[in-house]
VOPAGU-2260 file (C-alpha; in pm, 1 decimal, decimal comma):
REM VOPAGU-2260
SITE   aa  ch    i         X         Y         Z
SITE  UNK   A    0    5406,1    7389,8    9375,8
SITE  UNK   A    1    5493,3    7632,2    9625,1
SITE  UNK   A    2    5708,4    7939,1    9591,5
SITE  UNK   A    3    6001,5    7968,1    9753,4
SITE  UNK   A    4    6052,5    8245,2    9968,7
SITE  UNK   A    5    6380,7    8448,5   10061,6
SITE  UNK   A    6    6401,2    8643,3   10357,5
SITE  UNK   A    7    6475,6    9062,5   10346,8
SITE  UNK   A    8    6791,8    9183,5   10419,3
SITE  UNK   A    9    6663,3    9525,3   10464,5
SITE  UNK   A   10    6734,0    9796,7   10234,1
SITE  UNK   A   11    7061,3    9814,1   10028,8
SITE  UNK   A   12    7373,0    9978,9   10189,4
SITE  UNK   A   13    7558,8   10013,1    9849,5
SITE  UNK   A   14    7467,4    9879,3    9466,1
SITE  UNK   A   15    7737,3    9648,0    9294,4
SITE  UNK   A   16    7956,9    9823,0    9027,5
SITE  UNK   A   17    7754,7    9750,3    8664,8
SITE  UNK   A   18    7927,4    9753,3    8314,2
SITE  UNK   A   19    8156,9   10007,8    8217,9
SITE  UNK   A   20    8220,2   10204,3    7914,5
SITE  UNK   A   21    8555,6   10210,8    7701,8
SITE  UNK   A   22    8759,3   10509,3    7598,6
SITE  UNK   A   23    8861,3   10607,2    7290,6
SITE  UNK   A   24    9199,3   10530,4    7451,3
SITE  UNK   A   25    9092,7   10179,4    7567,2
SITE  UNK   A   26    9072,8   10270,0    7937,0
SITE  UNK   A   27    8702,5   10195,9    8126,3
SITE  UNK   A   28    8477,3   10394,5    8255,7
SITE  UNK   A   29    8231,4   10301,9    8592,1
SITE  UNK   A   30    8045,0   10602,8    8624,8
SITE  UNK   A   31    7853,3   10669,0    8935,5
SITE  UNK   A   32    7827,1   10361,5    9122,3
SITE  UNK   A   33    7661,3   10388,3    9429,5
SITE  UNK   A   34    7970,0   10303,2    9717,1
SITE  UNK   A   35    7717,5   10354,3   10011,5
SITE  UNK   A   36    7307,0   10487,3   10085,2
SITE  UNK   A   37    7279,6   10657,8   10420,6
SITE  UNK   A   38    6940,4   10644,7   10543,7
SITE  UNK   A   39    6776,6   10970,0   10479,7
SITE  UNK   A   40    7033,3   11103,4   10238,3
SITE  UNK   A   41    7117,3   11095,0    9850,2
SITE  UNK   A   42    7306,5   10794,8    9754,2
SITE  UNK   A   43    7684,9   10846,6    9806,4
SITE  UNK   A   44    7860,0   10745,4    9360,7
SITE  UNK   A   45    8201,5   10736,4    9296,7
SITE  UNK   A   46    8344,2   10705,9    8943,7
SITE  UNK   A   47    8632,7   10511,7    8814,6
SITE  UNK   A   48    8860,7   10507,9    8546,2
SITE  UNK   A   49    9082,7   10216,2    8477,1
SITE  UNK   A   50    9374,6   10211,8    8222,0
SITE  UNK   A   51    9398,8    9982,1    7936,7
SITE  UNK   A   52    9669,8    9725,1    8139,1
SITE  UNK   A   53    9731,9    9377,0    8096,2
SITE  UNK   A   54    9723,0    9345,2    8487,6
SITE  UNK   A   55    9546,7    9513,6    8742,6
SITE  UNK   A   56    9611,1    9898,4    8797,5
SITE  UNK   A   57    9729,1   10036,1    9174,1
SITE  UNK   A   58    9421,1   10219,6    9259,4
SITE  UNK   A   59    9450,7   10610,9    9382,1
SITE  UNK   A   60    9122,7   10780,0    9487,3
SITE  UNK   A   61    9026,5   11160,9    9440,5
SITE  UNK   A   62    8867,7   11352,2    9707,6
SITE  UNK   A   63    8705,7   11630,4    9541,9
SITE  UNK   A   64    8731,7   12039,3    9751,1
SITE  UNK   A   65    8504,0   12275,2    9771,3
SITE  UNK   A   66    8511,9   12400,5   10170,2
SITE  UNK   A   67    8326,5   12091,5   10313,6
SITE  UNK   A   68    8025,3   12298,2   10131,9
SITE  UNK   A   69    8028,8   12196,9    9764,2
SITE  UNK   A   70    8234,4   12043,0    9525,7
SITE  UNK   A   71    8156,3   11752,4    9278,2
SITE  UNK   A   72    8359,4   11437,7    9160,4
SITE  UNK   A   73    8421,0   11516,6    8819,8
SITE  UNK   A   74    8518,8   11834,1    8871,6
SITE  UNK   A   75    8902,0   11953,8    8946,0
SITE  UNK   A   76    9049,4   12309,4    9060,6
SITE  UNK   A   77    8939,5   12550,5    8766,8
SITE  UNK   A   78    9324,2   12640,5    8781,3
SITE  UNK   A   79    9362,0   12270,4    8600,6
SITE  UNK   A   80    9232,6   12214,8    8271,8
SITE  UNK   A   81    8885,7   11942,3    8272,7
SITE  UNK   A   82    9013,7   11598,4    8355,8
SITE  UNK   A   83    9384,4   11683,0    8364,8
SITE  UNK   A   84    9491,4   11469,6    8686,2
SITE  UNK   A   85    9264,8   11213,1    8612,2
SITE  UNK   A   86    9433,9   11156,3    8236,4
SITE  UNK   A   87    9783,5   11208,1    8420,7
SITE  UNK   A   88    9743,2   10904,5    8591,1
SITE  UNK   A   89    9546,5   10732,5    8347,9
SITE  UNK   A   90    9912,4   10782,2    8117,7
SITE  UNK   A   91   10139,5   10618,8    8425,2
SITE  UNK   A   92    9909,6   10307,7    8440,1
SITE  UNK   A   93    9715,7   10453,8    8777,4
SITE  UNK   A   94    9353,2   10357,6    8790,9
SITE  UNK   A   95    9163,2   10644,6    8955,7
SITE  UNK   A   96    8840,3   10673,3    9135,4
SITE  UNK   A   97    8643,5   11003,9    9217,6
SITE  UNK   A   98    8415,7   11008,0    9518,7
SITE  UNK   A   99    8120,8   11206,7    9622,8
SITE  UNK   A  100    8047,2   11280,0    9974,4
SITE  UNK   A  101    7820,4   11433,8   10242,3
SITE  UNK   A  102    7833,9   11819,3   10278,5
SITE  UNK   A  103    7881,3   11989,4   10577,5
SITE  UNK   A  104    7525,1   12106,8   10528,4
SITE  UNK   A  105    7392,0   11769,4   10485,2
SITE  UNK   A  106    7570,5   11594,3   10763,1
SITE  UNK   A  107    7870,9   11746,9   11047,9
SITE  UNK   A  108    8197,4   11568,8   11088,9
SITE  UNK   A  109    8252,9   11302,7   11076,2
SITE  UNK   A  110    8029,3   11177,9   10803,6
SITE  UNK   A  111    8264,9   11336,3   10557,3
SITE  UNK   A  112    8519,3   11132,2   10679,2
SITE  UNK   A  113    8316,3   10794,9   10733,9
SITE  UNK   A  114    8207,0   10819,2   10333,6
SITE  UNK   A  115    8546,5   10845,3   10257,0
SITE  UNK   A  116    8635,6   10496,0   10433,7
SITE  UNK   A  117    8342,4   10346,5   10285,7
SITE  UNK   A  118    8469,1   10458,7    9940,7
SITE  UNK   A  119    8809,8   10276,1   10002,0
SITE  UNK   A  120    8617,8    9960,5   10137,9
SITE  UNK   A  121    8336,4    9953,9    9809,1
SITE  UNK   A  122    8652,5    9975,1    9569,6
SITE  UNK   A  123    8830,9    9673,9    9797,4
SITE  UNK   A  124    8587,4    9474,9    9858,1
SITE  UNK   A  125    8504,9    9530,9    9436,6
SITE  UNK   A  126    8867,8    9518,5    9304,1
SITE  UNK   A  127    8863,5    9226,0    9081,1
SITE  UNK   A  128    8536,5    9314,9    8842,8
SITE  UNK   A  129    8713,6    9713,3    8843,9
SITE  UNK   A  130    9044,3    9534,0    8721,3
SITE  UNK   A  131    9209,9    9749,2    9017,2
SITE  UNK   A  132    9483,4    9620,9    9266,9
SITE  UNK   A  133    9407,1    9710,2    9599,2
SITE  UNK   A  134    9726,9    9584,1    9766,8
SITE  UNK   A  135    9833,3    9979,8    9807,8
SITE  UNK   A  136    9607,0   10244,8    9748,2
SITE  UNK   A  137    9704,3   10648,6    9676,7
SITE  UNK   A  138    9459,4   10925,3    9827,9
SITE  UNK   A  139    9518,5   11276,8    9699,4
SITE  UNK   A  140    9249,6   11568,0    9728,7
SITE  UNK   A  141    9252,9   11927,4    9739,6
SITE  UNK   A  142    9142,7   12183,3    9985,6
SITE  UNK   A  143    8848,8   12031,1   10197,8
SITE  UNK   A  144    8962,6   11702,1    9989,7
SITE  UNK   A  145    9314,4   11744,3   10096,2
SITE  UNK   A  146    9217,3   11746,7   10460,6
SITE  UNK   A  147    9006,5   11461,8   10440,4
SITE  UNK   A  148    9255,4   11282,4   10204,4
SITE  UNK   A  149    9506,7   11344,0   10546,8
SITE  UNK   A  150    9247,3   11216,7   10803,6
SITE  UNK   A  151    9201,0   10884,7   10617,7
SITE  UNK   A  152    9562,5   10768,6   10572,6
SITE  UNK   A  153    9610,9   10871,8   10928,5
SITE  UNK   A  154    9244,2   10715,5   11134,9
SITE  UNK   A  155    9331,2   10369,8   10998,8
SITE  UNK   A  156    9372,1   10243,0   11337,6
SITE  UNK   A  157    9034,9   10437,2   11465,5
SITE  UNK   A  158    8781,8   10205,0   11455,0
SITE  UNK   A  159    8560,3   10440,6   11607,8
SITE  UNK   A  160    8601,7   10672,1   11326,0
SITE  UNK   A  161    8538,6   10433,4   11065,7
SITE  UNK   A  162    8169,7   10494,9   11015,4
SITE  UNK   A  163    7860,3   10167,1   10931,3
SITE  UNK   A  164    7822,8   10294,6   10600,6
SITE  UNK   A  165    7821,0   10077,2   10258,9
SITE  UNK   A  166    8061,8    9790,0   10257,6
SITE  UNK   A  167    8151,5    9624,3   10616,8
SITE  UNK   A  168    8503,1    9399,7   10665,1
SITE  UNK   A  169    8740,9    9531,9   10474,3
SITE  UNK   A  170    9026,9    9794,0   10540,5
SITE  UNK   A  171    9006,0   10124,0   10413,2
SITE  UNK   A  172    9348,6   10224,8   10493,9
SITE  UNK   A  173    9563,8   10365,4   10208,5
SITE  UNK   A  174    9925,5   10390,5   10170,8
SITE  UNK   A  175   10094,5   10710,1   10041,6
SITE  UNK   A  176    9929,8   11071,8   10022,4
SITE  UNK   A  177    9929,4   11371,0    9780,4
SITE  UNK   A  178    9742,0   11686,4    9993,7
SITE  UNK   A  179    9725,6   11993,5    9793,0
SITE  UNK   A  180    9647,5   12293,8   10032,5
SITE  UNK   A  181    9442,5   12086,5   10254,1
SITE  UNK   A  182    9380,1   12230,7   10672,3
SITE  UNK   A  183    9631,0   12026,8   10909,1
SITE  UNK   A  184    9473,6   12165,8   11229,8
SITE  UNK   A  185    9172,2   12313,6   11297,6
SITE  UNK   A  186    9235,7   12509,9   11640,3
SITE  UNK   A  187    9528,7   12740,3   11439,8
SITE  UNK   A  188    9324,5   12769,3   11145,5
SITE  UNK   A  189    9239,8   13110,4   11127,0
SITE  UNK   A  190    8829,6   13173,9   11062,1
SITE  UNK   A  191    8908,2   13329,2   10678,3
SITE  UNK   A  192    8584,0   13343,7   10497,4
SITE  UNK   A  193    8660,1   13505,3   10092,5
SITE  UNK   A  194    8744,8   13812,8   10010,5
SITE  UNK   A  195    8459,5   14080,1    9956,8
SITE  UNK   A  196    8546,3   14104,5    9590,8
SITE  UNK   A  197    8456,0   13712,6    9590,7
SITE  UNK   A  198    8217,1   13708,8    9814,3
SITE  UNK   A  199    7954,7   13883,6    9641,7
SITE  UNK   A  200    7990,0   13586,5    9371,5
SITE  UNK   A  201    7892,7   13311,2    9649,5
SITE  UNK   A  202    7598,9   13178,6    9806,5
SITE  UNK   A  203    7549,9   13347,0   10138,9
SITE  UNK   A  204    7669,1   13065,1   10339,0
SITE  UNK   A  205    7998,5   13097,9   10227,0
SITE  UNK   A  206    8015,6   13435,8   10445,4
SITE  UNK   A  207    8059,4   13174,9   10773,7
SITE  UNK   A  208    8350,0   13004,9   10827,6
SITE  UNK   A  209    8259,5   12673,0   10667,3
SITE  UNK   A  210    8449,6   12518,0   10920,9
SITE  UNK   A  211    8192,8   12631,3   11136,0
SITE  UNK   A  212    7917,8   12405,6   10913,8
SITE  UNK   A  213    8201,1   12156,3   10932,5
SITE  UNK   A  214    8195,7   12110,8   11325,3
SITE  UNK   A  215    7837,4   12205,5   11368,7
SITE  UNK   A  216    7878,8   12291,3   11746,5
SITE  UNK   A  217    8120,5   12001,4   11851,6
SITE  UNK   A  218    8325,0   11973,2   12141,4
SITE  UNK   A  219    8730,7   12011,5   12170,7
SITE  UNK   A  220    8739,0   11630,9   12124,2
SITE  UNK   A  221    8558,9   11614,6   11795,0
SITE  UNK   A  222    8754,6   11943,1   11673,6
SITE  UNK   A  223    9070,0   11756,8   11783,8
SITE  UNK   A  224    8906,4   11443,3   11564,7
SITE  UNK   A  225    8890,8   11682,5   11245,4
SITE  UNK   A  226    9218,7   11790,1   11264,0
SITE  UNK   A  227    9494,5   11553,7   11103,1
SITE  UNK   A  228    9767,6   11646,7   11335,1
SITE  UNK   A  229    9565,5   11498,2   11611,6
SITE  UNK   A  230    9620,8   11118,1   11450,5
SITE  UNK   A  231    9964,5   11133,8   11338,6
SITE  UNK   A  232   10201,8   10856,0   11454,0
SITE  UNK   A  233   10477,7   10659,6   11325,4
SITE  UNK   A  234   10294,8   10398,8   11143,3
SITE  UNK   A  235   10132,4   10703,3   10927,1
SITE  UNK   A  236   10216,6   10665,5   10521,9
SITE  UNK   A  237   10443,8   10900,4   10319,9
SITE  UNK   A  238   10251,2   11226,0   10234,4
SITE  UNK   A  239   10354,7   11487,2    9956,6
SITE  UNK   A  240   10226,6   11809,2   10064,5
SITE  UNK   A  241   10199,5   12095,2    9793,4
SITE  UNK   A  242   10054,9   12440,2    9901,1
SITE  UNK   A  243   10053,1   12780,4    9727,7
SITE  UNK   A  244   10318,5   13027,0    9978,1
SITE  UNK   A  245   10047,0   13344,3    9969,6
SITE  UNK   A  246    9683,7   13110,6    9983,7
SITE  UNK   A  247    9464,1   13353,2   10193,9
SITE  UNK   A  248    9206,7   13092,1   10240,9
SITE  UNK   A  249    9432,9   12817,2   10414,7
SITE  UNK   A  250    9737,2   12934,5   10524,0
SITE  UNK   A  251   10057,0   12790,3   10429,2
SITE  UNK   A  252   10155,1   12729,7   10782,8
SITE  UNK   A  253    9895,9   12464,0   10766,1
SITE  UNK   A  254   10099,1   12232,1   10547,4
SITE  UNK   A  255   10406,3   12363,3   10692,7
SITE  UNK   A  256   10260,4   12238,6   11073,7
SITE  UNK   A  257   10136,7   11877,2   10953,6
SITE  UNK   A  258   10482,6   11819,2   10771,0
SITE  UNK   A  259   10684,9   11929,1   11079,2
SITE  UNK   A  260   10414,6   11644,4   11279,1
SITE  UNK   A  261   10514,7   11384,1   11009,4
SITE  UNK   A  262   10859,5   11413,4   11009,9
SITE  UNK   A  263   10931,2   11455,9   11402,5
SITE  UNK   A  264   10787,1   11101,1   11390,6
SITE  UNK   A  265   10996,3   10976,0   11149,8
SITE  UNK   A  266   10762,9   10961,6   10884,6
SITE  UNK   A  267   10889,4   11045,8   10482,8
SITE  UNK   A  268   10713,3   11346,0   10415,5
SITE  UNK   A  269   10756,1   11583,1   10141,6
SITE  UNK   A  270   10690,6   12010,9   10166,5
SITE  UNK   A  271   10663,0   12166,3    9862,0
SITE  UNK   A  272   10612,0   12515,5    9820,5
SITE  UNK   A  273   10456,7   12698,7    9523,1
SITE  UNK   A  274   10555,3   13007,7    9551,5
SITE  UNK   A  275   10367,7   13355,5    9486,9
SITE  UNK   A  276   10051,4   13082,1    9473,5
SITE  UNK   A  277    9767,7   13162,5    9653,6
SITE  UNK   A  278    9436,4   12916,3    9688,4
SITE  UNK   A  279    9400,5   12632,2    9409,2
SITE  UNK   A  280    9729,2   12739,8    9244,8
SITE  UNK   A  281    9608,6   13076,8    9114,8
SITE  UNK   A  282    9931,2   13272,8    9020,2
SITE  UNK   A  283   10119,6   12939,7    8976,7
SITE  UNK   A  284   10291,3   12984,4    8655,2
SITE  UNK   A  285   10310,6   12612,9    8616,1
SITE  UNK   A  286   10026,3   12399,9    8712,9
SITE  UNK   A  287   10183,8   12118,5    8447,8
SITE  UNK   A  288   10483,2   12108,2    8680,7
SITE  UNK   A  289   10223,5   12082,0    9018,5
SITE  UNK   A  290   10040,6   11797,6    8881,7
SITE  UNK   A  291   10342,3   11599,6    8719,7
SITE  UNK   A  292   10508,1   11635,6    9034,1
SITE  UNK   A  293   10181,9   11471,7    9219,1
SITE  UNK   A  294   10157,8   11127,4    8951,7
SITE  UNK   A  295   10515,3   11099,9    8961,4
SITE  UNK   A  296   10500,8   11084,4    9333,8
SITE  UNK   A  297   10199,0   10841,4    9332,8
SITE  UNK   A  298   10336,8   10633,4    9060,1
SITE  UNK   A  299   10666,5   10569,9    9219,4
SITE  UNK   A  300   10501,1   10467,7    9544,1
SITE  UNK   A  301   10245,6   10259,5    9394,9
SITE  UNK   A  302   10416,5   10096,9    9117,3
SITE  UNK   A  303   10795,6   10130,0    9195,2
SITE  UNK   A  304   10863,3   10388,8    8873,1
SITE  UNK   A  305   10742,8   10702,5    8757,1
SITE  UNK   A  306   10602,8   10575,6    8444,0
């Protein structure tokens, strides 16, 4: 008898999704499943949530903010109570998925953006054992997420932006945007870096602009690649772009800039100001309103209705 013998493939470049866990409210849980393993870095997870539906759920993925710098997937704007978006969506029959990805510490641009892409692909090329439909997928984020959330609905057609990591073949565009507060263009983004009062509360890193980490030395052309202006066209999908009027950390005249790109293009884009808010919706006197006003606006472009 001889043993038969299978050749290596080399080492894995993502781990199939294993069993979930169920709710108390019937929906399932997939926590950390590894989406994509970079050589010489920690093992890229995403979590997803998937609503108790008798047919697959439309699919919107959470990118996570914390100034390129920090930031986990679990966690949401302390101005939001733990898990509030994520149930939001869970209610309107949205699946959701969370994603890790590379610091700016770790890795420069544009690994932050390539994880991203390899996120969308994993939960594509993985929809039927989630339970997901894939046919149109929602991005939202916030702050570093935002910006990232607006570079991948608009580098679809970059192929030299999409990155080798994880999953290979399959798209990772997505179809319809929510970016809260996110930074539209980096060469009139002013170098803000928090105030002194906060600043004594961070690690010392945070006294550089992280943009700076962000870009790690690049040239104008890779700058111009980090900024979501740069890739807007008419093809781009509807975005809904919510942004406190005061924020001192990315000025409102960010959002304002991209939305005046989207729309002299002909693309449906929709500025909403919270006003008196500054960064992550602090002073908002209504953070219920901000994030019913984000599902709604996912779950009429994914499904058709609000609810």
């Amino acid at each position: 008898m001889t043993a038969e013998t299978t050749e290596w493939a080399g080492p894995a470049r993502f781990l199939p999704p294993h069993e979930p866990t169920r709710r108390d409210d019937g929906a399932l849980h997939y926590s950390g499943l590894t989406y994509a393993a970079p050589v010489g870095f920690r093992p890229l997870q995403l979590d997803v949530w998937v609503p108790p539906t008798a047919t697959p759920s439309p699919l919107v993925v959470w990118i996570h903010g914390g100034a390129w710098m920090g930031g986990d997937r679990r966690h949401l704007p302390e101005t939001l109570r733990p898990d509030q978006l994520f149930d939001a969506l869970l209610e309107v029959g949205l699946a959701v998925a969370t994603i890790d990805y590379r610091h700016a510490l770790e890795a420069p641009f544009p690994a932050q953006l390539h994880d991203a892409k390899a996120a969308v692909r994993y939960l594509r090329a993985h929809a039927d054992v989630l339970g997901v439909d894939t046919a149109r997928i929602g991005v939202a984020g916030e702050s570093a997420g935002g910006h990232l959330a607006a570079l991948l609905a608009l580098t679809a057609f970059r192929a030299d932006l999409e990155g080798t990591q994880g999953v290979g073949g399959t798209s990772s565009a997505v179809d319809v945007v929510v970016d809260w507060y996110g930074v539209a263009d980096l060469s009139t983004m002013p170098r803000m870096t928090p105030p002194p009062h906060l600043l004594e509360k961070l690690p010392p890193e945070f006294a550089t602009p992280p943009e700076d980490f962000l870009l790690s030395g690049a040239d104008a052309a890779t700058r111009a690649d980090a900024s979501p202006v740069t890739h807007v066209t008419p093809q781009a999908p509807p975005f809904l772009l919510v942004h406190g009027t005061t924020d001192w950390l990315v000025p409102y005249s960010q959002s304002e800039q991209l939305h005046a790109a989207l729309t002299s293009v002909g693309v449906e884009s929709r500025l909403v100001p919270v006003e008196g808010a500054e960064h992550i919706f602090t002073g908002c006197d209504d953070i219920d309103a901000v994030v019913q006003l984000s599902v709604d606006y996912l779950a009429t472009s994914l499904k058709g209705d609000p609810r």
